[in-house]
N, C-alpha and C positions, 0 to 999 in steps of 0.2 A: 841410219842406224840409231840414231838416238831419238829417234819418235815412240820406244817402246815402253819409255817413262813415262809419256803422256798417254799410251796405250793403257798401261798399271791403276794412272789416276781416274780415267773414266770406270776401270771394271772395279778400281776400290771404293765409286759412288754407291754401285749399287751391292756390295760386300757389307758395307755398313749398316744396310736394312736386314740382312739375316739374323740378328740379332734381335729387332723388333719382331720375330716370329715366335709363338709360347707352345708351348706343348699341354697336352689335359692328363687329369688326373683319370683311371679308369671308369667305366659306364656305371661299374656300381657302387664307386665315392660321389658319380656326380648325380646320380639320383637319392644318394642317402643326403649327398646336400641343400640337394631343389626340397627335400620332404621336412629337415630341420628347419631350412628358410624359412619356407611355405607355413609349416608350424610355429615359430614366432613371430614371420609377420602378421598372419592372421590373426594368433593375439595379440599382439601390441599395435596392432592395428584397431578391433572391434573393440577390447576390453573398454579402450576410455570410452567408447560411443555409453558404453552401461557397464560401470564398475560394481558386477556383482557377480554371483555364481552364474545366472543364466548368461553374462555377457562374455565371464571367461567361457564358458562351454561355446557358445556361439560362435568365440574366437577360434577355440579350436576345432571347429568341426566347418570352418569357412577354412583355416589353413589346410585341410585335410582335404575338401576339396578343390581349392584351387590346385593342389600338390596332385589329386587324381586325375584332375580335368585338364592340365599341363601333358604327365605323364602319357594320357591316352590319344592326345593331339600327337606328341612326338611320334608314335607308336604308328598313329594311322599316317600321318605323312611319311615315313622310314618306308614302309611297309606297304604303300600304294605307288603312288607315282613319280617320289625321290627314291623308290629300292635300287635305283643303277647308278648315281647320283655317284662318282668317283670320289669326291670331298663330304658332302654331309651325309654321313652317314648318322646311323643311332643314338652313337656318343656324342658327336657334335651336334645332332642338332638339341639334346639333354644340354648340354654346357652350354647352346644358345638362350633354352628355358629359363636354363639358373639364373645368367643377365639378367634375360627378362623380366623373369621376376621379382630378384633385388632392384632392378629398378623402380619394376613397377608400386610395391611396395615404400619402395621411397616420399612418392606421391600419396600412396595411401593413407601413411603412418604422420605424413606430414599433416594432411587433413582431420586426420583424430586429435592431432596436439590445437588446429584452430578451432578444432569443436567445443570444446575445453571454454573457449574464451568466447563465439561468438553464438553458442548454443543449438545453432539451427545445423541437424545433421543432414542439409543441402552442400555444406558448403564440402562436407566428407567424399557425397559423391559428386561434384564437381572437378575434386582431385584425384579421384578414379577415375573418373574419366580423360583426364591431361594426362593421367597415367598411364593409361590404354594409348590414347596418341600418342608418345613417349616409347614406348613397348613396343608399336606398331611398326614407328620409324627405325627402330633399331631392328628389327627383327626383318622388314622390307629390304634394309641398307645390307644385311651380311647376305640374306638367299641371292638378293641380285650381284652382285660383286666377289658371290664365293660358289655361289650354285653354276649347274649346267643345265637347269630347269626352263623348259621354255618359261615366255612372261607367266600366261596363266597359272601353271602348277606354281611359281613364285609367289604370286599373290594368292595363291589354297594356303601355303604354307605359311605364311605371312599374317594371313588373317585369323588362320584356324585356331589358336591358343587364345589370342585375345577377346575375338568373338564369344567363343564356350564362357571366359571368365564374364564376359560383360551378361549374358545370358544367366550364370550361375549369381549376380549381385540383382538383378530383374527375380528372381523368384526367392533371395534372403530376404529383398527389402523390407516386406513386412514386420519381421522380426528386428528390425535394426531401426523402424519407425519411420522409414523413409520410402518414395518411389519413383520411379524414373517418370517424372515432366515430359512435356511439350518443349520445355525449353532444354532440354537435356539432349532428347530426340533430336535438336534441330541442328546442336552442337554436335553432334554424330556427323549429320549431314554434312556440315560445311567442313568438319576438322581431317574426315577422312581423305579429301579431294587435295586438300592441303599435305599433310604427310603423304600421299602419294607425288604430289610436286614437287616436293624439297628433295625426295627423292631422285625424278627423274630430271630435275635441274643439277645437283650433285653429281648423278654418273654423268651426262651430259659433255660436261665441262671437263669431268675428267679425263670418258674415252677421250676428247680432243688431243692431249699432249700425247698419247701414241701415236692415232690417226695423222695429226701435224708429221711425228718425229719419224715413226719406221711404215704410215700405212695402215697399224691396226690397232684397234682398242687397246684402250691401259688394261681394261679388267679384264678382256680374253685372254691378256699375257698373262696377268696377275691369276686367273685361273689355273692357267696351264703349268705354271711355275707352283702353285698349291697342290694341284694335283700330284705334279710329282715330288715336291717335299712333304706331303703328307702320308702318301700311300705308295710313293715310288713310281708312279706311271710315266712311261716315255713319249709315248707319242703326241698328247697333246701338245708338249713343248718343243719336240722337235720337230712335229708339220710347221709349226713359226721357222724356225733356223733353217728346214729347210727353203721355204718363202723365201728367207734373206741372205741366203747364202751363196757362193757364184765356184766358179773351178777354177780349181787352181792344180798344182803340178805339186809332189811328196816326194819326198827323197828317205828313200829308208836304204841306209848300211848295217852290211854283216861281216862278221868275222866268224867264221867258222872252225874248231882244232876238232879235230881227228886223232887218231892213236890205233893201229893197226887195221886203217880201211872203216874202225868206224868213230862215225861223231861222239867227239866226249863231252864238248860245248860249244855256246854260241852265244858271243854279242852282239844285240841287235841295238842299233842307233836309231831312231826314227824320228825324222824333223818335220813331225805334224805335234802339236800343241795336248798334252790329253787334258782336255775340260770341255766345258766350262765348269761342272761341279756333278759331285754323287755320282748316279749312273746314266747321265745324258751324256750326246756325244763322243767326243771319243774319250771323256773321264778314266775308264776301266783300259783303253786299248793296251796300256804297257804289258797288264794283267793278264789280258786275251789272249795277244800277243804268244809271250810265256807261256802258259796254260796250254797251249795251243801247241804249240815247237815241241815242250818237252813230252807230250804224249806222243805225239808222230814220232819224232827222232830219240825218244828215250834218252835222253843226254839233258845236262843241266844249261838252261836260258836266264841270262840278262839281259836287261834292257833300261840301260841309263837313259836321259833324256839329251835328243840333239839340239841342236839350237833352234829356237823360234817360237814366240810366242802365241800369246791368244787369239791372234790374227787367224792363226792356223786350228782352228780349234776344229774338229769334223763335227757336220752338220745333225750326224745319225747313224743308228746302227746299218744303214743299208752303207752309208758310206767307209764303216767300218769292216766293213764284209768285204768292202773290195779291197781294203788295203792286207784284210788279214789272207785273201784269196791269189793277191800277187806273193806277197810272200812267201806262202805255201809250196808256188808256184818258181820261185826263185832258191831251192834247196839242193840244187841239183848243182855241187859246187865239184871241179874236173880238175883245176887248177890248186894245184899244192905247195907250200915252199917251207921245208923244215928249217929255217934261219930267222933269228929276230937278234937284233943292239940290246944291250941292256937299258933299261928304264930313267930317262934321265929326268931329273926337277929342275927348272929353271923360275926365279922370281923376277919380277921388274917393277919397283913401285907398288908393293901391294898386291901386284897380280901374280898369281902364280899358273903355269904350265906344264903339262907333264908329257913326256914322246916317247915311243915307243916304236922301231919299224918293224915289221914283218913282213917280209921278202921287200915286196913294193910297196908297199900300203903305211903308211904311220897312224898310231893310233894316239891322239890330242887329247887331253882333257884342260879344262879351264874351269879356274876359281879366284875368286878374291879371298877366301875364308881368310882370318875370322872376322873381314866385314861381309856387309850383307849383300847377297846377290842374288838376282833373280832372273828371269828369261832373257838369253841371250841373243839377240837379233841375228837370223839366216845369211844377211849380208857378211856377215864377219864368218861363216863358215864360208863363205862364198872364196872371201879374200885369203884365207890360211888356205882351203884348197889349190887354189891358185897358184899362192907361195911353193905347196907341198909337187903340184908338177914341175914349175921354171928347176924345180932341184933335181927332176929327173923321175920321180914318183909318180905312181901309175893312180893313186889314190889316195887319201886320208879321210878316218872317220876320225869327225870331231865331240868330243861330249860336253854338254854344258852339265860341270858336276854337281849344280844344283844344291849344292851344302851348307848355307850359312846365312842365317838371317837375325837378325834382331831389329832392326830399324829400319827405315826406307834405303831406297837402292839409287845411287848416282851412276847411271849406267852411262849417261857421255865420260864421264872423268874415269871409267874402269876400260872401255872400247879401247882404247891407242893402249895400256899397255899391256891388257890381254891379245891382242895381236904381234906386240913385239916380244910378248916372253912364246908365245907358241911359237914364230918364225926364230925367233933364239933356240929355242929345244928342237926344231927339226935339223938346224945347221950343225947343233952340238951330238944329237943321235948320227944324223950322216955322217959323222969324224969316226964312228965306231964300225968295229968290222963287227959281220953278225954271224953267230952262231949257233948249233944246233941249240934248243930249248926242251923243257919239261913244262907240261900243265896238269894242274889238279882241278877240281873244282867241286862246290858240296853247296847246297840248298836250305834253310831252316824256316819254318813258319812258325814263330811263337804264337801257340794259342792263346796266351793269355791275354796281348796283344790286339785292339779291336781297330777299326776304322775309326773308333770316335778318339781315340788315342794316337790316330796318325798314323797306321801303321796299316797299309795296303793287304790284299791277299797273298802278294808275292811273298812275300815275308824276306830274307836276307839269304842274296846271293854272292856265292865268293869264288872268282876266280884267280887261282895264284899260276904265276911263271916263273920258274926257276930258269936265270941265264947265265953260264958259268956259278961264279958263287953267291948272286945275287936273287933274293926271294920277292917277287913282286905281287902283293895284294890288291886284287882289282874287287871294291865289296860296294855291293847295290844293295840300296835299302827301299822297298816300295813303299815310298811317302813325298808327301811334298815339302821337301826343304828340311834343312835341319838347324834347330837352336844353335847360335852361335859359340863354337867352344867345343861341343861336342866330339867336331869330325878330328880334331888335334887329340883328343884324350881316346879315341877311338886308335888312332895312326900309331900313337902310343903305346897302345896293348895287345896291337898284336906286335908289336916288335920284339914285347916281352914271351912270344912263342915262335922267335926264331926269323922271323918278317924284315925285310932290311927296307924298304919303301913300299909305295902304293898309294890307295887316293879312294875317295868312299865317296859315292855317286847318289842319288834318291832318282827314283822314276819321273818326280813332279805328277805322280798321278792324283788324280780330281777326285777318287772316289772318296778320299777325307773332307772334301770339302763339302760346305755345307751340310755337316752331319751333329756339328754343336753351337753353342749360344755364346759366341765369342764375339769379338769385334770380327776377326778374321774371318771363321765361321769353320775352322780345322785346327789341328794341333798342328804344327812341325814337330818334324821327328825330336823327341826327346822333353818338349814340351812337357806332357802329360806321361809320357811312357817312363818309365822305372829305367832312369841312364844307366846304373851299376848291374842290371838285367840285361837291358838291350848287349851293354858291351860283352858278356858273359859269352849269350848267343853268338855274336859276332865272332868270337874267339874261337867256340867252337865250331864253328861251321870252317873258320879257315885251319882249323886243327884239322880237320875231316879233309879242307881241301890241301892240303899238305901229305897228310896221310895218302893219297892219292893222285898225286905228282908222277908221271910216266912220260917218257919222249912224243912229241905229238910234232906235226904237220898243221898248220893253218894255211886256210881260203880265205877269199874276200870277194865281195862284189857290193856295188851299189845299183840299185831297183829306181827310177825313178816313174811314178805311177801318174798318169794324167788323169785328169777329168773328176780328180775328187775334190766333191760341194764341202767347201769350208766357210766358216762365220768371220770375214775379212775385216780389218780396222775398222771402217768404215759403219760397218754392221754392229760390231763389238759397243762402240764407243756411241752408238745410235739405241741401241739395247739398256745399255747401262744409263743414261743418259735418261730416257724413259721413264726408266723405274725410280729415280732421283727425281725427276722434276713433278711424277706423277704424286711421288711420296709429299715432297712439296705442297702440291695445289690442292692435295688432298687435305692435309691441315687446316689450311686456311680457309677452302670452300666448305670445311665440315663448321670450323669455327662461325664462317660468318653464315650460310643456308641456313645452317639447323638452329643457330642461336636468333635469325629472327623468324623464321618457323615457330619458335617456344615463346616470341613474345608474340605474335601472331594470334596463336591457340591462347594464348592469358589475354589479351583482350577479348576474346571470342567468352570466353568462357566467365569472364566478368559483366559483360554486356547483356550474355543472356541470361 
């Protein structure tokens, strides 16, 4: 059980590069910028070659067309044989331009400052042309390592801007006093063979740390991982996961109330993992889930999160089909028991537990709040189960309440006494006789509320049970996790609309993740969300579900589903692991390739 910490450190390797990913400003900031660019490097480029009226015009009517002969490259590569091209599209490959061209420029602008001093305007185009090699390699390095272009259309796209510009400096020359040599031409010759080597030595070396780690290229992952945080696409990332992913066996619990023959609500437990992030995997399934229940059965669905981590993450939506297909399939509940204990809280060391029975069934929750907690390992559902039969119980759904985070998670030092406070709270609910009960229950999605704020589609579920005179608030929030502190000052207000206990759960759903520029790369609840809003909602909805408190009947069953492809430790920690090491050699291989690549081309270009 305590491997799931070392689970957390591998998937926090590669958590920490999301961050490293930028977002662009729109297609028509980044073409008003390549044409401002374009328009002052050209003059501050040409002007010093001839400080005069004809050289400032000459500047600007070379920034003008580099800025045209850029723009119409982007255009015809979008538009030809990258038009399907999931990642560069129009805007990106514009924002490639703009690089390029600040680069390019750099070289150029630096050349008109040595003109200055050594007179001869050879040495200008010299550095146009390092600059083009320059240009070339960087423009080679993003199509191959971000495109889905075979090789050839890579090298169309690669060559087409720079080529046009080295064409558009062959027919200024004249006017600028200079002309492309034999020894220029020759420096073509050997620089191009070069930047295409630095290149394919660079991917080379790279695909290797996938190849070595899980099997497949760095840059097919790094692809398929762009594809879908750029544009949202599934499937090239999850044909990899499903590659690496093997079967394993899902445990989903239900509790179902009732209230005159029909379903009023349902809690669904489900101990498969939702991520690994966004909308891959099973990220959305809490979502689906829900979504799903409450249009069939017209009654209000939760769905806290059960125990078990990333281990368990599903591979794909095909694998998500079958879990949301048994469940469907499992609604047909026959068994009823109008009797449940009142709600009892027990603590041990930190840990707290909460029990609940209904007929045979106990319903567990586990928390350390207000320290920080995170994925609870299956084995320890394994063992509270176990505890909940030797007592005579036919079943218990366990919930991992997923509420409190601020700092890392010591999940061996929380294991022993969230076990002993939940086997403490089933001995102390079995002391109690049970009787009939009342459930309400009420739904709220704050609009204002987005995924980038933490705040899942489910939006806030609340199920209350009235037992004798005791009000219990069962309240899901779809997000992953919640700022520490929160869930106390939540526990709190509803108490102030008549609430005597209860316990506030998050789904752990992934579709927050990876949607911002964080370390993390998601908010936890209350993060970024408006806390004095959120609780407001919370209030209301268990106002509603109070309002709506009637004597009810609950069911139970537990579903266990074979044969679904999940992304196992092993894979997990092989995955993350990749993208770390790949992050890595990529630094280093760029620093040391490309840096003597550049002295390489500067002798080359000295000599001749």
């Amino acid at each position: 059980m305590a491997s799931n910490n070392h689970k957390e450190e591998y998937v926090n390797k590669a958590v920490r590069h999301y961050s490293s990913l930028f977002r662009l400003p729109s297609h028509l900031k980044i073409v008003v910028l390549l044409f401002i660019f374009c328009i002052v490097g050209g003059i501050s480029t040409v002007f010093p070659l001839n400080r005069s009226y004809l050289g400032l015009t000459s500047g600007l009517l070379f920034g003008i067309a580099f800025f045209f002969i850029t723009l119409s490259a982007d255009v015809i590569i979008h538009y030809s044989w990258m038009k399907k091209d999931p990642i560069l599209n129009l805007r990106r490959c514009s924002a490639l331009s703009l690089f390029s061209c600040l680069f390019w420029f750099v070289f150029i602008f630096i050349g008109s400052i040595l003109i200055l001093f050594v007179g001869s305007p050879n040495i200008w185009v010299k550095l146009f042309l390092v600059g083009f090699c320059a240009t070339l390699i960087l423009r080679l390095l993003v199509f191959y390592t971000v495109s889905f272009a075979n090789f050839w259309q890579i090298i169309l796209s690669s060559f087409l801007q720079p080529v046009l510009c080295n064409i558009l400096l062959f027919f200024l020359g004249k006017f600028f006093g200079y002309s492309l040599s034999a020894h220029h031409l020759l420096f073509l010759l050997f620089s191009i063979p070069i930047a295409l080597s630095a290149n394919i030595i660079f991917v080379y070396f790279v695909n290797r740390v996938g190849k070595k780690i899980i099997g497949i290229t760095s840059l097919s992952l790094l692809k398929a991982f762009l594809a879908n945080w750029t544009e949202d696409l599934i499937d090239p990332l999850e044909s990899f996961f499903d590659k690496l992913g093997y079967e394993q066996e899902i445990k989903i619990s239900l509790l179902a109330f009732r209230e005159k023959k029909k379903i009023k609500a349902v809690m669904i437990v489900p101990a498969f993992h939702p991520g690994p992030f966004k909308n891959v995997g099973s990220s959305a399934l809490p979502y689906m889930i829900q979504n799903k229940l409450e249009n069939k059965l017209q009654c209000i669905v939760a769905v806290p999160h059960g125990l078990s981590g990333h281990e368990l993450n599903l591979t794909s939506q095909l694998q998500n089909q079958k879990v949301m297909d048994r469940i469907l399939g499992s609604l047909d509940f026959s068994t009823f028991s109008s009797r449940s204990t009142p709600f009892m809280r027990t603590k041990i060391k930190g840990a707290t537990a909460t029990c609940q029975i209904f007929g045979e069934c106990a319903l567990i929750s586990l928390t350390i709040a207000p320290q920080t907690m995170e994925d609870l390992p299956r084995e320890l559902d394994d063992v509270i189960v176990n505890e909940a039969e030797k007592r005579g119980l036919t079943s218990a759904i366990v919930i991992d309440a997923h509420n409190s985070i601020k700092g890392p998670f010591n999940l061996e030092k929380a294991i022993d006494p969230l076990r002993k406070a939940a086997v403490s709270g089933l001995e102390e609910a079995l002391l109690h006789t049970q009787t009939r009960f009342e459930v309400g229950a009420a739904r709220i999605v704050p609009e204002e509320f987005s995924v980038k704020e933490g705040m899942g589609p489910g939006g806030i579920s609340v199920l209350v049970m009235k037992v004798n005179d005791q009000k219990i608030a069962y309240i899901t929030i779809d997000g992953n996790n919640i700022i520490s502190g929160l869930r106390e000052k939540i526990l709190l207000a509803v108490q102030e609309i008549g609430i005597t206990d209860g316990e506030v759960f998050t789904t752990d759903t992934h579709t927050v993740n990876s949607t911002v520029l964080t370390k993390r790369g998601y908010h936890p609840i209350g993060e970024a969300i408006d806390q004095t809003k959120l609780i407001d909602y919370i209030k209301q909805a268990t106002t509603d579900a109070l309002s709506d408190l009637e004597p009810a009947e609950v069911s139970w069953r537990t579903e266990t589903i074979h044969k679904v492809k999940v992304m196992g430790e092993k894979q997990i920690e092989a995955l993350s692991l990749t993208t770390d090491e790949t992050v890595k050699l990529s630094k280093k291989l760029a620093a040391s390739v490309f840096s003597l690549t550049g002295v390489l081309l500067t002798i080359l270009i000295i000599l001749l």
